[in-house]
Wavefront OBJ file of the C-alpha trace (Angstrom):
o trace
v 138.834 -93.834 -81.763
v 141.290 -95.707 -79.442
v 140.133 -98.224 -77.449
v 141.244 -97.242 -73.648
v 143.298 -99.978 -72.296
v 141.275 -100.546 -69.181
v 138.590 -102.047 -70.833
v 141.119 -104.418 -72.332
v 142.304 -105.336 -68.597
v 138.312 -105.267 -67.796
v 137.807 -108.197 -70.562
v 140.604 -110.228 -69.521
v 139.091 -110.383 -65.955
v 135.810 -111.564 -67.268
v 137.196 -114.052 -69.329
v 139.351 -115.627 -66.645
v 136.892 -115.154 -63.804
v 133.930 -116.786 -66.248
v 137.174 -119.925 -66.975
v 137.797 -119.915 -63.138
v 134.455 -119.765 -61.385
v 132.862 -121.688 -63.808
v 134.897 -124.773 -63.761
v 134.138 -124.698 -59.827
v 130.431 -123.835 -60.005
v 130.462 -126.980 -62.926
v 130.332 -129.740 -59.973
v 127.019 -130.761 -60.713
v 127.276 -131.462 -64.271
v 130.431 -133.736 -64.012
v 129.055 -135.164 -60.995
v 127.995 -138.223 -62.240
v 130.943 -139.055 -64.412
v 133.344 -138.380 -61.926
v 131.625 -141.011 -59.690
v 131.517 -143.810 -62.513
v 134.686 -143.222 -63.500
v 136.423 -143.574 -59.870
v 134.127 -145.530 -58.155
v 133.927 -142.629 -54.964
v 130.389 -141.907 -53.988
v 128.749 -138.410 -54.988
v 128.313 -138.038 -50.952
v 132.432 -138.417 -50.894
v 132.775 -136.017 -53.649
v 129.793 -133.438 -52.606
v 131.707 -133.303 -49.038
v 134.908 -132.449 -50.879
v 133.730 -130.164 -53.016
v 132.391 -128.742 -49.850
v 135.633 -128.354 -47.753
v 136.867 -126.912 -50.950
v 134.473 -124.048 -50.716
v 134.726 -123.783 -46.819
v 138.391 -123.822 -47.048
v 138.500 -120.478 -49.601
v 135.511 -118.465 -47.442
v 137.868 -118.655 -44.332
v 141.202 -118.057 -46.552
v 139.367 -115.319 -48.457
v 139.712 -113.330 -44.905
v 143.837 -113.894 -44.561
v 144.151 -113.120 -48.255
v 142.174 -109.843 -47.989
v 144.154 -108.997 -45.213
v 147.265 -109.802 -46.786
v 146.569 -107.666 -50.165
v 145.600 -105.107 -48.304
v 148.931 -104.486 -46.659
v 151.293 -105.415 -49.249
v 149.152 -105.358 -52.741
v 147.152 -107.522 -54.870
v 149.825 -107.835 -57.014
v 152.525 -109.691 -53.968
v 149.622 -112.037 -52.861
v 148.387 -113.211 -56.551
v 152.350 -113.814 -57.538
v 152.851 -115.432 -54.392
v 150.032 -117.940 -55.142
v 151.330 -118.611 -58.668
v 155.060 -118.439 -57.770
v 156.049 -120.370 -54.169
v 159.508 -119.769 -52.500
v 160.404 -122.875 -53.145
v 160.595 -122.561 -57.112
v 163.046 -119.878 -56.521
v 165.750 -122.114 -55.862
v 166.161 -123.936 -59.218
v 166.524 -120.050 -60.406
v 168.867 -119.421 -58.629
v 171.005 -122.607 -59.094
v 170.295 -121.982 -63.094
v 171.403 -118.325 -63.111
v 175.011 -118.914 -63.648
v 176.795 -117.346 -60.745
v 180.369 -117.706 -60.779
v 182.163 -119.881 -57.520
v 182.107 -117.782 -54.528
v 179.133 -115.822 -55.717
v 176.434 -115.882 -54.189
v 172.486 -114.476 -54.644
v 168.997 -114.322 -52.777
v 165.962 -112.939 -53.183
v 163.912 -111.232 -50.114
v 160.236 -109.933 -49.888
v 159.105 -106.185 -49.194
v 159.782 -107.122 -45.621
v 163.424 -108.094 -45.772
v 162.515 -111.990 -45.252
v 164.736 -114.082 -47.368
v 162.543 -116.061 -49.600
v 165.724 -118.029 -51.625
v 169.237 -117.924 -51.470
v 172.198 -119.724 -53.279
v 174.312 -121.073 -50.133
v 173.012 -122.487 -47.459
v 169.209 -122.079 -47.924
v 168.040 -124.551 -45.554
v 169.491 -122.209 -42.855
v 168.373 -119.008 -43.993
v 165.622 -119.166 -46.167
v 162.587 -117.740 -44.074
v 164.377 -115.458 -41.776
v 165.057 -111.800 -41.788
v 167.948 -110.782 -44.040
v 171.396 -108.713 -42.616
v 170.207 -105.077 -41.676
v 171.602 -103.236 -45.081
v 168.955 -105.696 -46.993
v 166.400 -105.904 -45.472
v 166.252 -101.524 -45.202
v 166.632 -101.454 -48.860
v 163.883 -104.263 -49.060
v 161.261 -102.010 -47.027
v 162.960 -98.745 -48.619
v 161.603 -97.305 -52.132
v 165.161 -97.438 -53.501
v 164.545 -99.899 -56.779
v 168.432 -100.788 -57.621
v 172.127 -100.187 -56.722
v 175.272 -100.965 -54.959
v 176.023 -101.740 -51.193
v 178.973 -102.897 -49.260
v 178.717 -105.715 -46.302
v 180.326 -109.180 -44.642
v 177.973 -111.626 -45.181
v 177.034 -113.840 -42.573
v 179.583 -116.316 -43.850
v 182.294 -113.833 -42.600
v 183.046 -112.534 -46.466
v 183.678 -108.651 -47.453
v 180.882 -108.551 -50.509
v 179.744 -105.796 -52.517
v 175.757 -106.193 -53.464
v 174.277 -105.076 -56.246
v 170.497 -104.941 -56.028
v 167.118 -104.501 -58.334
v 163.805 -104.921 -57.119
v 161.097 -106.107 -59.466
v 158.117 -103.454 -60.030
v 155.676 -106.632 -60.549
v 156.095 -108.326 -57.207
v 158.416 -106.067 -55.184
v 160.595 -108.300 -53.867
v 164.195 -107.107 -54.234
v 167.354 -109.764 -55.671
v 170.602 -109.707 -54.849
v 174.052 -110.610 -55.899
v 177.014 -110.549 -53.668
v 180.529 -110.572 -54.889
v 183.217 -111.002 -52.449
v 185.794 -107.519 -52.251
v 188.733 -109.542 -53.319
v 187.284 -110.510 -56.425
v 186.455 -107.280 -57.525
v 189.347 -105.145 -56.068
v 191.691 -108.121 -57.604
v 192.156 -106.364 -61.460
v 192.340 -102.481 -59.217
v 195.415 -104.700 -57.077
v 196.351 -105.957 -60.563
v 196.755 -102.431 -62.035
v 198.326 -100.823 -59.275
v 201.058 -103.305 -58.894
v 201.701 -103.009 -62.513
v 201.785 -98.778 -62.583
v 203.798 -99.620 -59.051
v 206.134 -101.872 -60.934
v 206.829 -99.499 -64.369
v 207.328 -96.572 -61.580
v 210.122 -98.225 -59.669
v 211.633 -99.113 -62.958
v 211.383 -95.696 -64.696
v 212.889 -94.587 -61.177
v 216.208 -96.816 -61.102
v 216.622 -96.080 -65.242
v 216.464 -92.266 -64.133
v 219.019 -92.390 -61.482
v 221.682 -94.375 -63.531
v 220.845 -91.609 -66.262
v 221.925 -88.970 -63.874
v 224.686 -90.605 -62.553
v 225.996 -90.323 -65.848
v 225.360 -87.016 -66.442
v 226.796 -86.395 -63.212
v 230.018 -87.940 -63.827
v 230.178 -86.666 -66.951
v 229.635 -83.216 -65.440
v 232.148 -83.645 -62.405
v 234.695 -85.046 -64.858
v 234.323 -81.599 -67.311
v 234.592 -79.354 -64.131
v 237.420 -81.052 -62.805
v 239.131 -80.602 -66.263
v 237.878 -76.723 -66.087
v 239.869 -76.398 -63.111
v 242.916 -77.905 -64.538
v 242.483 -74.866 -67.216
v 242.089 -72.483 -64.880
v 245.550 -73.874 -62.890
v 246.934 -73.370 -66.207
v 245.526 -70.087 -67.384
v 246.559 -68.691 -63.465
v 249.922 -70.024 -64.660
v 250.497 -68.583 -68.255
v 250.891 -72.110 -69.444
v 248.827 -73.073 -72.055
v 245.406 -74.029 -71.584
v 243.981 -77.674 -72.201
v 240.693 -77.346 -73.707
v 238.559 -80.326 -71.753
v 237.283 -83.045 -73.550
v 233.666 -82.739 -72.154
v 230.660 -82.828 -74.672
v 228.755 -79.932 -72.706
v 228.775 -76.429 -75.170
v 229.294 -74.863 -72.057
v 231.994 -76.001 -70.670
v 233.474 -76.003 -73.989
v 232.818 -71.934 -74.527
v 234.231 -71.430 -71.048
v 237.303 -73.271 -71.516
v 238.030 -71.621 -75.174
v 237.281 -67.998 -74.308
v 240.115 -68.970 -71.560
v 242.428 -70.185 -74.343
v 242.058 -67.223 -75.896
v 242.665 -64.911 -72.983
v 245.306 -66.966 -71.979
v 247.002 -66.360 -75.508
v 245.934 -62.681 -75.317
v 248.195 -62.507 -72.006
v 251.016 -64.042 -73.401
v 251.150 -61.682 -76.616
v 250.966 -58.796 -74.455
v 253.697 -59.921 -72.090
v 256.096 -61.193 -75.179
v 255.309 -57.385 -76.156
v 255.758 -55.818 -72.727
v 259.544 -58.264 -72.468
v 260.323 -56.526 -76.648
v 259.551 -53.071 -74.788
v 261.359 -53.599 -71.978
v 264.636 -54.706 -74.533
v 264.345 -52.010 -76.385
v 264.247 -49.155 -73.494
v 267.107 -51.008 -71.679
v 269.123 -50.869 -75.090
v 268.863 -47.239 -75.446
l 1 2 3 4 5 6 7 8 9 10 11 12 13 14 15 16 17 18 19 20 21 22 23 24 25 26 27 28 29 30 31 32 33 34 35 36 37 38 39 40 41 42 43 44 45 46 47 48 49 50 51 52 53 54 55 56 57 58 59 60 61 62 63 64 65 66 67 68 69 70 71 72 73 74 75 76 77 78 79 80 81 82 83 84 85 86 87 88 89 90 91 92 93 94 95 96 97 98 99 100 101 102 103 104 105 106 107 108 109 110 111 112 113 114 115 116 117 118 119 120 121 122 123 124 125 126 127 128 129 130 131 132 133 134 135 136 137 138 139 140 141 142 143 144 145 146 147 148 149 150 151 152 153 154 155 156 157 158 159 160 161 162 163 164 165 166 167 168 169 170 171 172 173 174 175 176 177 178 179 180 181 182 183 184 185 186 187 188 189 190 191 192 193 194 195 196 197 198 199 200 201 202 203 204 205 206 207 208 209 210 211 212 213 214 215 216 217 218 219 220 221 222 223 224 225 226 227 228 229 230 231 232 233 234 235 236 237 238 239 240 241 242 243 244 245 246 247 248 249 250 251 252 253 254 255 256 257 258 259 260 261 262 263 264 265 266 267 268 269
């Protein structure tokens, strides 16, 4: 039979609260030995232990309050884990120069950030946060100018333990900066392809101006029954144009060298 997993979270509680709330309820057997060994008075140390208990009745009212509007989960983390240790975690996490990162609670107040923390840390964070911080969206991308004036783009991830939501912010330039990169480079290869394709076809142009101009000059000469200069242009068609007019041209002059022998031979008789 498995062994339902509540009863393992149900053990674990005992265990700790037994550790916990017996090492307080334990006064009165270390009494004596905590007096001889620091010289205080048990009065001294009765009254403290006192305070001590007065002190969590009357906090045991805020942090009711307090887990009832944002969880148990938020207020025992909190206890454990204070703002101010979220600094060092964020100066350890490696973010590049320019980068910067915060974290914020479920109601958009920043509880650490990178730059500047002893200005913001503790107030509310820019409107686009601070929505996502109170929103059920858990991670994802955003666009905004940080207070510092910057264009950033934000990615986000809130944890499901504690739900507070952290934050990276890289400024626009250094992410658009390989897209600027890339299109400068296609820009670049596009201009050249350009200029080699116009000096391509202002060869072939010339090439083909040059073969029509010499076309003409057999047409001048085919229109003239003299005989016809084939052009010197690599283009087949050019070439089949100016042959089949060689060969009409020489067609002509056969039938008027027969049409002169004709006319000699009528005139003789």
């Amino acid at each position: 039979m498995k062994l339902f997993y509540g009863w393992i979270v149900v053990g674990v509680g005992i265990v700790v609260s037994c550790i916990g709330v017996g090492t307080m309820l334990s006064l009165g057997v270390f009494l004596q030995p905590i007096s001889e060994a620091t010289g205080w008075s048990r009065t001294g140390i009765s009254t403290a232990a006192l305070l001590n208990w007065l002190c969590m009745g009357i906090g045991s009212f805020l942090w009711g309050a307090l887990s009832d509007r944002f969880g148990t989960r938020v207020v025992v983390l909190s206890g454990g884990l204070l703002p101010q240790r979220l600094q060092p975690l964020l100066a350890e996490a490696g973010l590049h120069e320019g980068w910067t990162g915060g974290i914020v609670d479920r109601q958009g107040i920043i509880l650490a950030r990178r730059l500047r923390p002893e200005l913001y840390v503790g107030t509310l964070a820019q409107k686009p946060m601070v929505e996502i911080a109170r929103g059920s969206r858990t991670e994802g991308l955003f666009d905004v100018v940080s207070r510092d004036g910057v264009d950033v783009k934000n990615s986000f991830q809130r944890s499901a333990v504690s739900g507070w939501t952290a934050a990276v912010a890289v400024p626009a330039s250094v992410v658009n900066a390989p897209l600027h990169r890339t299109a400068l480079f296609m820009a670049a290869i596009g201009l050249a392809l350009t200029l080699v394709s116009l000096v391509l076809g202002s060869m072939v142009a010339f090439r083909i101006s040059r073969a029509v101009q010499q076309l003409g000059v057999a047409s001048a000469a085919f229109a003239s029954g003299h005989a016809v200069p084939l052009p010197t242009s690599m283009l087949t068609e050019l070439q089949d144009v100016a042959t089949a007019m060689q060969v009409s041209a020489d067609r002509a002059k056969r039938r008027a060298a027969r049409a002169r022998e004709a006319l000699r031979e009528s005139g003789a008789g």
